[in-house]
VOPAGU-2260 file (C-alpha; in pm, 1 decimal, decimal comma):
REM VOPAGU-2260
SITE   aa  ch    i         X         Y         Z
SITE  UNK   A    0   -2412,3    4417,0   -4785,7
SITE  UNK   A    1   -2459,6    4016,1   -4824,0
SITE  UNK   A    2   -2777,3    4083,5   -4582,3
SITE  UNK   A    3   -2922,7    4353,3   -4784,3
SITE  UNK   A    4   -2881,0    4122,0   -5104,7
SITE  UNK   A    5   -2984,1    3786,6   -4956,4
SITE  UNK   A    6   -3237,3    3896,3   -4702,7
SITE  UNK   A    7   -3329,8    4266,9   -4695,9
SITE  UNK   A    8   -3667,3    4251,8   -4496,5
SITE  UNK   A    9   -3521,4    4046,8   -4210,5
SITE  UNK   A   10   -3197,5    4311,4   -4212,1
SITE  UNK   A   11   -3450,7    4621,8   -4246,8
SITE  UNK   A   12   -3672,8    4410,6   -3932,1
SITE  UNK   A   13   -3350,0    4374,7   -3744,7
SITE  UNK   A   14   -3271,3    4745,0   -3756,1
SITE  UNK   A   15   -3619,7    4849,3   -3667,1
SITE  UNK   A   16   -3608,0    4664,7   -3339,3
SITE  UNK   A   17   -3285,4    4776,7   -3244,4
SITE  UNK   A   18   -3422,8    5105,7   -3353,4
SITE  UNK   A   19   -3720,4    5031,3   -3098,1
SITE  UNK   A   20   -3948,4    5068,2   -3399,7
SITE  UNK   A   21   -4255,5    4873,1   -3516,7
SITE  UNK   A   22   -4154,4    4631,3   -3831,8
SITE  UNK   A   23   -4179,9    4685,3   -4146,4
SITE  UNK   A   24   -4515,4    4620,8   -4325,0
SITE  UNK   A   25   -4535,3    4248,9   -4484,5
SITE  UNK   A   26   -4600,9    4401,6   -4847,8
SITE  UNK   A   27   -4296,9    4613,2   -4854,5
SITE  UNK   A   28   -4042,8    4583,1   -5111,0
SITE  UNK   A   29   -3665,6    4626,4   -5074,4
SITE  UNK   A   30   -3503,1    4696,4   -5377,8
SITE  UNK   A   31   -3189,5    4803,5   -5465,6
SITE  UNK   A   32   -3074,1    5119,2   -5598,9
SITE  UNK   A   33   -2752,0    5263,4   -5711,6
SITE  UNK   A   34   -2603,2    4939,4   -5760,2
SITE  UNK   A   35   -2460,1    4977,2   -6096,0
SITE  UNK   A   36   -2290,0    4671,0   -6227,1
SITE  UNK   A   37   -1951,0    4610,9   -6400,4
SITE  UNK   A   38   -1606,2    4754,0   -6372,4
SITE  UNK   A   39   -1638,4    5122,6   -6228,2
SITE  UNK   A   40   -1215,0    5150,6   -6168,6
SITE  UNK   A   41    -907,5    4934,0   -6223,8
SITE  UNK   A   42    -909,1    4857,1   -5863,3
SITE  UNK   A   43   -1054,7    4447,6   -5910,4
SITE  UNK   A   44    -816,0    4409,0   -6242,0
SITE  UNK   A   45    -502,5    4514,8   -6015,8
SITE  UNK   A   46    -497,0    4186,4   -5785,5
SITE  UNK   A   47    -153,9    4361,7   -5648,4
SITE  UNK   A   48    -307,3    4680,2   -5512,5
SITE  UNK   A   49    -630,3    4521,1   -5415,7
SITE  UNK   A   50    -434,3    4322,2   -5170,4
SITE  UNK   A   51    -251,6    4607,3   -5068,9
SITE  UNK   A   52    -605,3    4777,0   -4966,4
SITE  UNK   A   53    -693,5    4455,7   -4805,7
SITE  UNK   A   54    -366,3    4448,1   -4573,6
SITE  UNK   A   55    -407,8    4799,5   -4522,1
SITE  UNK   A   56    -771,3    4784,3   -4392,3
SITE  UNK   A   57    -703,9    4431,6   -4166,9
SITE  UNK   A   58    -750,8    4595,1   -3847,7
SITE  UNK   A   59   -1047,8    4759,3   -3949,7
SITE  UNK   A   60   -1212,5    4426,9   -4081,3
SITE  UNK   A   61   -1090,3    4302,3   -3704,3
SITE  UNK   A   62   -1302,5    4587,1   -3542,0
SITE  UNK   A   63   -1620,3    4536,9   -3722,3
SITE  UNK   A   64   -1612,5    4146,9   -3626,4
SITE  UNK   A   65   -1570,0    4220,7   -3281,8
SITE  UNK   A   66   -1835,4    4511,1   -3276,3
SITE  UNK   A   67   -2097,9    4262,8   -3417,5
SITE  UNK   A   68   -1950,4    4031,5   -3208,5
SITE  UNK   A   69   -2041,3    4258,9   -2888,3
SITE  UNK   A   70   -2371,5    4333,4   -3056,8
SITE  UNK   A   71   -2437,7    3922,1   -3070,3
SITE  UNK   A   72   -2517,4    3979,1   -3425,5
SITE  UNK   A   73   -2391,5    3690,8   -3638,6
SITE  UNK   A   74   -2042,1    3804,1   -3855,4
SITE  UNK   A   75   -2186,1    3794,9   -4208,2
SITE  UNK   A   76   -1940,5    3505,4   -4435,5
SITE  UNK   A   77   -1822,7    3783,1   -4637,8
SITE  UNK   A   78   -1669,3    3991,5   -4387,0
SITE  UNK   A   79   -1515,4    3629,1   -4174,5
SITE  UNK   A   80   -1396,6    3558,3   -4556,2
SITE  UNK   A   81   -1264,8    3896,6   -4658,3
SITE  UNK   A   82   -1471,6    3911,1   -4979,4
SITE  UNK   A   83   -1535,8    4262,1   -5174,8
SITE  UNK   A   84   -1710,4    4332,7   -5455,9
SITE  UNK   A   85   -1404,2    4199,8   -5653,4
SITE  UNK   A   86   -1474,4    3862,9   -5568,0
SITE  UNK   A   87   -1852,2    3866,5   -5679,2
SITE  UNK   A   88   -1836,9    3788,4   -6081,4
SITE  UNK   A   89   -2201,4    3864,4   -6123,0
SITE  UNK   A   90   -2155,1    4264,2   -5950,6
SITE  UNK   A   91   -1833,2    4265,3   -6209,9
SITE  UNK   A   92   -2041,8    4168,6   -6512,5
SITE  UNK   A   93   -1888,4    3796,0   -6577,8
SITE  UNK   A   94   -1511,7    3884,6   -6474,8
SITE  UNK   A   95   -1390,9    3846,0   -6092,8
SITE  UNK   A   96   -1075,1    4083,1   -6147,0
């Protein structure tokens, strides 16, 4: 997700070449849709079961750094660092949780 917000056209390029595809045009625009902001459930105001979710999903997170690992694709900071959307204030609306 941090690639699609920071640098969508170079993500969207990346895919197309592994897709064996031509690149996108220069002139096209990557926005984002259905990215509604603010609280949508309890989940990032209940630290305790967040972390729960988090322990229960470690090996998970574990396989998706070694698959981009194997794909020599560089581990984006917020997988390495175990962020979610909880941890991003401005997707929460001002409030990390």
């Amino acid at each position: 997700q941090d690639s699609l917000r920071f640098s969508a056209k170079r993500t969207y390029n990346g895919l197309a070449a592994f897709l064996g595809v031509q690149p996108f045009p220069t002139n096209t625009e990557f926005r984002r849709h259905n990215s509604q902001r603010g609280h949508r459930t309890e989940l990032c105001r209940n630290a305790s079961v967040h972390a729960v979710l988090q322990q229960s999903f470690a090996e998970e997170y574990r396989d998706l750094e070694a698959v981009l690992h194997a794909a020599a694709v560089d581990v984006p900071v917020a997988l390495r660092l175990r962020r979610t959307r909880c941890d991003r204030a401005e997707e929460l609306g001002g409030g990390a949780g």
